[in-house]
C-alpha positions, 0 to 999 in steps of 0.5 A: 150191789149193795149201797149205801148205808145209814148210821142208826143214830140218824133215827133220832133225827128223822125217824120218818127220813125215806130215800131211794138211791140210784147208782147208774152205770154209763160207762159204755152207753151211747150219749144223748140229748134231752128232749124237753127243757126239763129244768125250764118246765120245772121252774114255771111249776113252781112259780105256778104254786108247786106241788100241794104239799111242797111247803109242808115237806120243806118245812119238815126239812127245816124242823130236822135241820133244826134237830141236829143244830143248823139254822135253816134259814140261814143254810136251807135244804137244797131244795128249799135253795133251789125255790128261793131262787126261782122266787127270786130270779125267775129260773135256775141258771143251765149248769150241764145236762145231768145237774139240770136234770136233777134239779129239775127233779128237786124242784118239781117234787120239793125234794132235796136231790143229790147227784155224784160221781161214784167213781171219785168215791172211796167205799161207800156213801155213809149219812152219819152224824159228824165228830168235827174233825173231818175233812170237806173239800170246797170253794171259796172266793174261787179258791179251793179249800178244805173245811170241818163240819160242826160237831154233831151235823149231819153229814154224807161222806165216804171212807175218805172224806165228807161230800156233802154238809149239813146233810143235803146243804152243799156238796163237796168239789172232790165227788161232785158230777160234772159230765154224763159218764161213768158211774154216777150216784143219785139219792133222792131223800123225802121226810113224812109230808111227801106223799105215798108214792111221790118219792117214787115217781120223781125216782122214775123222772130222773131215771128217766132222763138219765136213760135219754141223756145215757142211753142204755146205762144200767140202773140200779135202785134201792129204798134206804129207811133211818127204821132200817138203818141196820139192815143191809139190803141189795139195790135192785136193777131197774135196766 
């Protein structure tokens, strides 16, 4: 299975840029329930200080959002939005199971951490830089709505439309996960201030409550490098 791809020009950006994408098959896995209040204990993590290096690796996400144009104060990483909000207001609202995982994820290790529903996709997820014609399905003032990403952003998209701006911003509505079930796609992004072996050990806490809320889905895992950008490789099965 092979997935998904980066366009070369990306290395410009962020030469540094590592992900580990997990696509996940529960089409015929049993359902569960998490034990723990993981998004809870992640939150008082971070009101409690964080991972050491976390601003450092948030302030890498702003010095590359800076690079191809966005104002990160003004629409951060995903990640730095999720600790805003816990500085803010204490905790992050539940959404449903599998979201509330993978925020619980993102805010434990300072990682921008998207989940989609692979089976709404049309080819595969591409992060590419944007031509400004492209279309992006979103909300607003509770209205469903179709906007375009500024000429040179950052983008994932698939064949038929952008799923997330400005990089790891906001997800679009088309893709978005809603439930656990079926194929689900994840992608774990990090830049140089995230330490060795980190980015894998906040790929083995995801996966390991996608296997308690899904039990017995199929996983599939694959390292995606910008200094790789060109080489096609195979992910890998991990159960």
């Amino acid at each position: 299975m092979d997935f998904p791809l980066i366009d070369e020009e990306m290395a410009e950006i962020a030469p540094d840029f590592r992900a580990i994408s997990i696509l996940v098959d529960a089409q015929d896995s049993a359902r569960g329930v998490m034990a723990r209040d993981v998004l809870g204990e992640a939150c008082d993590f971070v009101r409690a200080g964080g991972p050491a290096w976390g601003e450092a690796h948030l302030a890498n996400w702003a010095e590359a959002y800076v690079r191809f144009g966005a104002k990160p104060n003004r629409t951060p990483c995903s990640a730095h939005a999720l600790k805003k909000r816990v500085e803010r207001d204490g905790r992050i609202p539940s959404i449903n199971p599998v979201v509330d995982l993978y925020n619980a994820v993102s805010l434990r290790f300072a990682i921008p951490v998207g989940g989609e529903n692979f089976d709404a996709y049309v080819g595969k997820p591409r992060l590419t830089i944007a031509e400004g014609t492209e279309c992006f399905h979103t909300v607003l003032n509770g209205e469903a709505v179709v906007e375009q990403p500024s000429k040179g952003e950052v983008i994932w998209r698939d064949d038929l439309a952008v799923t997330c701006r400005r990089w790891n911003w906001r997800q679009g509505t088309r893709t978005r996960l809603e439930t656990v079930g079926g194929r689900m796609w994840f992608i774990l992004e990090s830049l140089a201030a995230m330490p060795e072996g980190a980015l894998e050990d906040a790929a083995k806490m995801l996966v390991s409550g996608l296997r308690e809320l899904a039990p017995g889905c199929k996983v599939y895992e694959q390292e995606i490098t910008t200094a790789k950008a060109s080489v096609a490789s195979s992910a890998r099965r991990v159960g």
